[in-house]
C-alpha positions as CSV (number, residue, x, y, z in Angstrom):
1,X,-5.0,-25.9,-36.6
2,X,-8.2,-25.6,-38.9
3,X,-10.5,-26.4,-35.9
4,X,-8.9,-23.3,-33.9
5,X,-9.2,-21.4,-37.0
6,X,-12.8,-22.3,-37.1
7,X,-13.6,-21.0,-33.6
8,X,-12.2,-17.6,-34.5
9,X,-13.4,-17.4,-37.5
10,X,-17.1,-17.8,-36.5
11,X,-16.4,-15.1,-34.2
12,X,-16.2,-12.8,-37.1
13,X,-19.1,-14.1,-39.7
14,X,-22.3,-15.3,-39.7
15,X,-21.3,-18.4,-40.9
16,X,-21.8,-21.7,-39.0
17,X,-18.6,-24.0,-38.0
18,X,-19.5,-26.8,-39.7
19,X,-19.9,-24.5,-42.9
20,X,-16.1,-23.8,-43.1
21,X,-14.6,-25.9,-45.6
22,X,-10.6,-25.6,-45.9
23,X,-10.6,-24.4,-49.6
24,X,-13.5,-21.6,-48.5
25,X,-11.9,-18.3,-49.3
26,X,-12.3,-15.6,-46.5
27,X,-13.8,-12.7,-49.0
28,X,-15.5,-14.7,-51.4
29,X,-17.1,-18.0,-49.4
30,X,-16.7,-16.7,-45.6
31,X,-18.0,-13.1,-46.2
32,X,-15.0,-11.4,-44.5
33,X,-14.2,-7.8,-45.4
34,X,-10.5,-6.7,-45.1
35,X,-11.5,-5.3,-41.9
36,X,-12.5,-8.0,-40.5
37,X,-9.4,-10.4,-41.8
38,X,-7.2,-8.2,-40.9
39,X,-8.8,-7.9,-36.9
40,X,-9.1,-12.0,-37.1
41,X,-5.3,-11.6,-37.7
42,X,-5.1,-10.1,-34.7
43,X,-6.7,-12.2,-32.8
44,X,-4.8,-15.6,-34.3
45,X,-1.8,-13.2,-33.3
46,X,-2.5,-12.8,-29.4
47,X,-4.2,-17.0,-29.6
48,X,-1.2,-18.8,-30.4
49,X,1.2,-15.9,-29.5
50,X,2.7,-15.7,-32.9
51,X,3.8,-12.7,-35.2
52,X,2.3,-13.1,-38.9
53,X,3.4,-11.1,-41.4
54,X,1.5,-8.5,-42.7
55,X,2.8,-9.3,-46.6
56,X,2.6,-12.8,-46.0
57,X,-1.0,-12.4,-44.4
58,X,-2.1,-10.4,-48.2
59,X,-1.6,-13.8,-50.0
60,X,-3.9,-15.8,-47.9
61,X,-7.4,-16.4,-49.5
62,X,-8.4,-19.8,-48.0
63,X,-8.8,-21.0,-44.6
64,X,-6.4,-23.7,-45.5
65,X,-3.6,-21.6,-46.5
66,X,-3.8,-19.8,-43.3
67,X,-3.7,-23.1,-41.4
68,X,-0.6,-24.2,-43.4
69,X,0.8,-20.5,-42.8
70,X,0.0,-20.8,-38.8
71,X,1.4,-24.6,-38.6
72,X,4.7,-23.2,-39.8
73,X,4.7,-20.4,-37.3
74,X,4.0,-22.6,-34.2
């Protein structure tokens, strides 16, 4: 799941792959605006053809809590 989440991610920052470390945080680490989370969302949404919940979504600040998140979903 975090290798997926990678490849979209990357998509979204100028960060390289091998950069993204499970505990980075999307704001702080990553560089990700709200914006930008919010469209990655989106994208992790129409990928694995999954609904994520918007609340839910607000909690998530590391790349490994949204892998845990998406895990439970699929």
């Amino acid at each position: 799941m975090i290798e997926q989440l990678k490849d979209i991610i990357v998509n979204y920052v100028e960060v390289k792959k091998e950069d993204i470390k499970p505990e980075s945080r999307f704001i702080e680490d990553l560089g990700f605006t709200s914006f930008d989370f919010m469209s990655m969302l989106g994208e992790v949404e129409d990928e694995l053809d999954v609904e994520i919940d918007q609340e839910e979504a607000a909690n998530i600040r590391t790349v490994q809590e949204a892998a845990d998140y998406l895990a439970k979903l699929v």
